[in-house]
C-alpha positions in Angstrom: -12.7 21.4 1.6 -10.1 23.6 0.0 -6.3 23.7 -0.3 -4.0 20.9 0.4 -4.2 19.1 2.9 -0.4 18.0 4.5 -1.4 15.7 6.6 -2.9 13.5 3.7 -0.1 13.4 2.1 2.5 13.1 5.3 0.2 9.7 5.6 0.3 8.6 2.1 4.2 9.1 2.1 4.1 6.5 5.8 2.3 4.0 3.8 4.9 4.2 1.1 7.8 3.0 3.3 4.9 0.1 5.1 4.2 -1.0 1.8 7.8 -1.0 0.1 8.6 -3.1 3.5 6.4 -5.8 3.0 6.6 -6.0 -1.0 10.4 -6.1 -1.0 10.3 -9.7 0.3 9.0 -11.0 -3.2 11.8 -10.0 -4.9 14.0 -10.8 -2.0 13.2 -13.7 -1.2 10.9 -16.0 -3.7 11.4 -19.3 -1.7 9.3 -17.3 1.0 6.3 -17.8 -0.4 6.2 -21.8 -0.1 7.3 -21.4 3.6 11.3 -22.1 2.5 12.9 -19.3 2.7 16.6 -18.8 1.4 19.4 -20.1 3.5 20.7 -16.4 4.7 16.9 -15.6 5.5 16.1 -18.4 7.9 18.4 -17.3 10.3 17.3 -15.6 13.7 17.9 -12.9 13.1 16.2 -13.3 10.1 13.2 -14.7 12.0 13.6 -11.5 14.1 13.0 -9.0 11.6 9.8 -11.0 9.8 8.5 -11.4 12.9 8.5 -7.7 13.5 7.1 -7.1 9.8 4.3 -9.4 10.4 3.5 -7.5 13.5 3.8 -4.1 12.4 3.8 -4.0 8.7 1.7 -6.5 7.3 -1.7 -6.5 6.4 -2.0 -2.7 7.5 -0.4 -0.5 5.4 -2.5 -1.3 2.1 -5.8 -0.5 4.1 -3.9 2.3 4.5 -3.8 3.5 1.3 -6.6 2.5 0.4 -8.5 5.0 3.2 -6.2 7.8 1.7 -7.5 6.7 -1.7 -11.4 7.5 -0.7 -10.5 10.3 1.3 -9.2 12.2 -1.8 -11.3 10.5 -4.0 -13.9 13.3 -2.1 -10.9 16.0 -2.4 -10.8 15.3 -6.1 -14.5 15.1 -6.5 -14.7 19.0 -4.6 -12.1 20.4 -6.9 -13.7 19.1 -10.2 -17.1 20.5 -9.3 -14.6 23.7 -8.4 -13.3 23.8 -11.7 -16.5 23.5 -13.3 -15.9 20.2 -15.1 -18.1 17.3 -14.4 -17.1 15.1 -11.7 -17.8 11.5 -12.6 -16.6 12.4 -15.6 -13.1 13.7 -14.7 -13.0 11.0 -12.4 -13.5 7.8 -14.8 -10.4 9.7 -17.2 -8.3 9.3 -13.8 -8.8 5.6 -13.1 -8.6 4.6 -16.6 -5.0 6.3 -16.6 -4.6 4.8 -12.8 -5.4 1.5 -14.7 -3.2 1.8 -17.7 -0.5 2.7 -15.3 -0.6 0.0 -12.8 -1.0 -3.0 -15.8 2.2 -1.5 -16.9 3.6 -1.9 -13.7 2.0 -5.6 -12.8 3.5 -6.8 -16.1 7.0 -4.9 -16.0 7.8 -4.5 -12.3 5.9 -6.0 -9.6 2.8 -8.4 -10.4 1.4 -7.4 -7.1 0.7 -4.4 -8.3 -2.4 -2.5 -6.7 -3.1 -0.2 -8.9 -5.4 -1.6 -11.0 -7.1 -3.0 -8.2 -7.9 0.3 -6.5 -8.8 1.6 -10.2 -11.6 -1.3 -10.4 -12.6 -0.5 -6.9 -12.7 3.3 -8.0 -15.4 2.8 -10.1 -17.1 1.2 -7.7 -17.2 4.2 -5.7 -18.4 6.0 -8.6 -21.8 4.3 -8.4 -22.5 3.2 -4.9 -22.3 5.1 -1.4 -24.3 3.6 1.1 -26.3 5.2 3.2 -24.7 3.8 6.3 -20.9 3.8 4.9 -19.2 2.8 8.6 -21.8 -0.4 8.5 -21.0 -1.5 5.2 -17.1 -0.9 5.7 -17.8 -3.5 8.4 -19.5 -5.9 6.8 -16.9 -5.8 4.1 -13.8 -6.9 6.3 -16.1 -9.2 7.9 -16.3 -10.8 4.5 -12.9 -10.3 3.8 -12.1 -12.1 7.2 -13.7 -15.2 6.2 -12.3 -15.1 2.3 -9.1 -15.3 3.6 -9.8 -18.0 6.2 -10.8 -19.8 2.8 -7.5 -18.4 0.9 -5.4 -19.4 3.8 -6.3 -23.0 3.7 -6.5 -23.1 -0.2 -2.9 -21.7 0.1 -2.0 -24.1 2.5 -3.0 -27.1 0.7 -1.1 -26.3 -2.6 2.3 -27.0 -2.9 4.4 -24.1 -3.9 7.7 -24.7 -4.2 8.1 -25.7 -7.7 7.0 -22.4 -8.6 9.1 -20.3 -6.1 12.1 -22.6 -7.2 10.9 -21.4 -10.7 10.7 -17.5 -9.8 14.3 -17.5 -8.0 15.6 -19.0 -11.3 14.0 -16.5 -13.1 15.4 -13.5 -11.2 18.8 -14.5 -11.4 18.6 -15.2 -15.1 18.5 -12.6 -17.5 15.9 -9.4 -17.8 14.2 -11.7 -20.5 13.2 -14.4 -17.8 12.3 -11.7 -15.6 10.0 -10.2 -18.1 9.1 -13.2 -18.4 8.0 -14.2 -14.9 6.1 -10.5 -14.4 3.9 -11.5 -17.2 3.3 -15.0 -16.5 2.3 -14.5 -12.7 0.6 -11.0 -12.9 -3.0 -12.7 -13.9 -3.6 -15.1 -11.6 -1.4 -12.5 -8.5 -3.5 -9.9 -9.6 -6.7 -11.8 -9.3 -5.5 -12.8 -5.7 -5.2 -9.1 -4.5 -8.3 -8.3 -6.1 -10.3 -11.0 -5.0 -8.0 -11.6 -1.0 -7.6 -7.4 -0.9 -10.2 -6.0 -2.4 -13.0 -5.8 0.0 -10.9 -4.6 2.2 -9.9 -2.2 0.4 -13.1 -0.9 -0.8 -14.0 -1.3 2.8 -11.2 1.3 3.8 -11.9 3.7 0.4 -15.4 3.9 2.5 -14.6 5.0 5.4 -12.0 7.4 3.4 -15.0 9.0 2.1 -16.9 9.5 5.2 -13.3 11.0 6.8 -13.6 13.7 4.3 -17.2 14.3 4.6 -16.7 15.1 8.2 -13.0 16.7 7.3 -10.9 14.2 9.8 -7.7 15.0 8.3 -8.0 18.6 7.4 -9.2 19.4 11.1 -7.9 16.6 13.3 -8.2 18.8 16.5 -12.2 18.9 16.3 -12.4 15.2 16.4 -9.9 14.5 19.1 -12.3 12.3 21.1 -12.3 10.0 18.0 -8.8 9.6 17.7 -8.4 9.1 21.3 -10.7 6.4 20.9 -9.0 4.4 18.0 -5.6 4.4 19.8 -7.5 3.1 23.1 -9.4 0.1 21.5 -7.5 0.1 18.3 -3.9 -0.5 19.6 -4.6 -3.6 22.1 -6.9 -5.2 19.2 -4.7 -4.8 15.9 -1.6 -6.0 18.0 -3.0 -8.7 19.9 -4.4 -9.9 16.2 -1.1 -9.0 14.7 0.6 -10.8 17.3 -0.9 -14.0 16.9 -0.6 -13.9 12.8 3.5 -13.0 13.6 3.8 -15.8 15.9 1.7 -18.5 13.6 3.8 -17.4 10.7 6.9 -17.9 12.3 6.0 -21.9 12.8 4.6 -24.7 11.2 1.0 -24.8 12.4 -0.3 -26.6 9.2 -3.6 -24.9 7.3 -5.8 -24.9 9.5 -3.4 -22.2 11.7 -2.5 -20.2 8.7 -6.4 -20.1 7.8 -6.7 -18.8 11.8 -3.7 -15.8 11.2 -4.9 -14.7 8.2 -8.3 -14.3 8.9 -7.4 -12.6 12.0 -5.3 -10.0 9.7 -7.7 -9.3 7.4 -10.4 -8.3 10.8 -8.1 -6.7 13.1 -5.2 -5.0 10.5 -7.7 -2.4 9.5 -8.2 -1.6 13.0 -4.5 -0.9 13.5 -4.7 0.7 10.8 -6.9 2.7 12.3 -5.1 3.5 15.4 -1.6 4.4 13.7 -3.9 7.3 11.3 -4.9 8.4 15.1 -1.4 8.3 16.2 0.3 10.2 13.0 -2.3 12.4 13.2 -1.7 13.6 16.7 1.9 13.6 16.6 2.0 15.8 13.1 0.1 18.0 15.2 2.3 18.6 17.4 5.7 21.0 17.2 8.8 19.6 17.0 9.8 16.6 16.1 5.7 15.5 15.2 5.8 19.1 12.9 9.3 17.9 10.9 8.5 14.7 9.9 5.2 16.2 8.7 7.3 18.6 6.5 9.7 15.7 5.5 6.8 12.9 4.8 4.4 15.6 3.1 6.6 15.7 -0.4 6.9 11.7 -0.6 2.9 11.6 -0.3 2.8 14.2 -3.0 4.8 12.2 -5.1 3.0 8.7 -4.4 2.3 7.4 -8.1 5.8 7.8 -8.8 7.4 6.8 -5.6 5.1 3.9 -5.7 6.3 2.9 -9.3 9.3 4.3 -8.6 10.3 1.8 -5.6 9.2 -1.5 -7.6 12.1 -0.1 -9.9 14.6 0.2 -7.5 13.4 -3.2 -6.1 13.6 -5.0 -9.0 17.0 -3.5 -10.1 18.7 -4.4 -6.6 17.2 -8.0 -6.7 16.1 -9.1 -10.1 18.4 -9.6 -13.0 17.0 -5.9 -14.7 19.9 -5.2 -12.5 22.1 -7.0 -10.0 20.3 -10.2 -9.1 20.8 -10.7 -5.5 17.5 -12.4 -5.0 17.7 -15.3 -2.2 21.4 -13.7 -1.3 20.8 -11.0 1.0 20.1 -11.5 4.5 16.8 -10.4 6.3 18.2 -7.6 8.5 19.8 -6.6 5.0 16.7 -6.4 2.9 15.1 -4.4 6.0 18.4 -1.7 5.4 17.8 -1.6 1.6 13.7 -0.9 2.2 15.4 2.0 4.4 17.5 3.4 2.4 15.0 3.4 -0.6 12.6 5.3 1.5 15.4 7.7 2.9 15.8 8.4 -1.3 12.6 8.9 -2.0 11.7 11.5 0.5 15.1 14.0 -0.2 14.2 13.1 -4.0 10.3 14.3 -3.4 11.6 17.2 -1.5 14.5 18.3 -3.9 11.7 17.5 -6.9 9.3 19.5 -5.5 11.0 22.9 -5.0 11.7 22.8 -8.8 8.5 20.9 -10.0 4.7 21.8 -9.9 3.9 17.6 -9.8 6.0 14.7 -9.7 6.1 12.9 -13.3 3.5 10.1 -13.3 1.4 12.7 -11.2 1.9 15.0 -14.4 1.5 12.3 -16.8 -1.8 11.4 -15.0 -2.9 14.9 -14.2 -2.8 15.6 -18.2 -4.4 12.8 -18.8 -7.4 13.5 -16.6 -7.9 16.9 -17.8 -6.8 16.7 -21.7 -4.5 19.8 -21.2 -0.8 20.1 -21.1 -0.4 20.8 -17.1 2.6 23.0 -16.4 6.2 21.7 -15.0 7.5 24.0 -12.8 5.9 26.2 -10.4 4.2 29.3 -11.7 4.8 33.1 -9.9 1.6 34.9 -9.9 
């Protein structure tokens, strides 16, 4: 495998907006989190549009990310071996880095931060590949499935709106008390989406692997029977299961139902997940419209670190008090526009970036990290 590979990063730059959708609501709306959410929220039409993030958004954009993670995990691996540098060497430089950056992040920006999980999860990948990578990416959202039917009733059962009460008070105070809140939370959050996401995750990072074994992305035409296939059985299962975890969410069904539509998100998200790479794939293949937003979407992929980091500080400026505190104040349909727009940014950022620039900045900072050399700005003629 050689060159870049557009497509990669045209996905990368889709899980960008999926996962600035569903993170926004944090910030936008702490009450959320203990099932009362703020008064302009619980309206229909806010019902509406959380309805339609819990079926689309949800649970499959991370997995997402995290199969793009494997997949150029093996990219990365190719070109150190390329270069002549060693590659679990190079490789443990990068997730250290990966690390550092996403603790910054967790404890500044967004606790939620994944990161650091997917740097834990990347050493993990350094020492095990099973020999059967498809069956053990199974078992692992099988056992993911049944954490979060435990998570889901543990969450259930614990009364959370003190500390949502708390977090609203602390995003409409001052940038001290939302320092404040970042730190105090990012521990035991952190733990959550390392111990409620991880398997997943890792689960996904596998099957990224075996993708760029058998070079799905950078030759999606040979394996168009595949992809076929995962839009066939894929669709109908992720949104049947995404159906009933949008519709469970949207009442008051007690633990034992929130147990039921999370555990159901955890088994069938990745297999949505699944079925919109097949879809993406097929239509960047295509001329036209399927051909643009592969030229538009590429750039913002490029650019993930910073995008990623760079959206939390958007985020957090529109809604905390680092900026102009409109936590609990916007409507739903609102928060939706502003994800948009943040998105919209991004990608005519990336692409005006990118013409000038050799690697967006946390990719440089990263990149020079990795290699112990001073990487170079702007594009080179040669």
């Amino acid at each position: 495998m050689t060159g870049r590979i557009h497509a990669v990063d045209a996905l990368r730059g889709v899980a960008l907006f999926g996962i600035c959708m569903v993170n926004a609501w944090y910030y936008a709306d702490p009450l959320g989190i203990s099932g009362a959410a703020s008064a302009v929220i619980d309206t229909t039409a806010g019902d509406v549009t959380r309805f339609i993030i819990g079926l689309l958004f949800e649970g499959k954009f991370y997995p997402l990310f995290a199969f793009l993670f494997g997949y150029s995990f093996a990219l990365m691996g190719d070109a150190s071996e390329r270069a002549g540098a060693h590659p679990a060497t190079r490789m443990k430089r990068r997730l250290w880095g990966l690390f550092v950056i996403g603790l910054v992040h967790g404890l500044v920006l967004w606790p939620g931060d994944i990161l650091t999980t997917y740097a834990i999860l990347g050493f993990v990948l350094l020492t095990w590949w099973p020999r059967r990578p498809v069956v053990a990416a199974a078992t692992l959202i099988g056992i993911s499935t049944l954490m979060w039917f435990v998570l889901g009733a543990l969450w259930d059962s614990v009364d959370l709106g003190e500390d949502a009460a708390l977090t609203l008070a602390n995003y409409q105070g001052t940038p001290g008390t939302v320092l404040a809140e970042h730190a105090g939370t990012y521990l035991g959050i952190g733990l959550t989406v390392l111990i409620g996401q991880g398997p997943t995750a890792l689960a996904m990072m596998l099957l990224g692997l075996y993708a760029a074994e058998h070079e799905l992305l950078s030759d999606p035409a040979a394996h168009a029977p595949l992809l076929r296939r995962l839009v066939r059985v894929g669709l109908p299962i992720g949104l049947a299961g995404s159906l009933v975890y949008a519709v469970v969410m949207q009442t008051d069904g007690g633990a034992g139902a929130d147990a039921l539509a999370f555990g159901l998100l955890a088994l069938t998200g990745p297999i949505l997940t699944g079925a919109y790479i097949a879809l993406l794939l097929r239509w960047f293949a295509r001329p036209g419209a399927g051909a643009t937003a592969l030229g538009w979407l590429a750039p913002a992929g490029r650019m993930a670190l910073t995008n990623y980091v760079g959206q939390s500080l958007v985020l957090a400026v529109v809604f905390t008090a680092y900026g102009f505190a409109l936590a609990g104040e916007l409507s739903a349909p609102a928060v939706a526009g502003v994800v948009c727009a943040i998105f919209l940014v991004e990608v005519l950022l990336s692409q005006w970036w990118l013409r000038r620039f050799a690697f967006g900045p946390l990719e440089w900072l990263l990149r020079a990290w990795t290699r112990r050399e001073r990487p170079p700005w702007r594009w080179t003629v040669t």
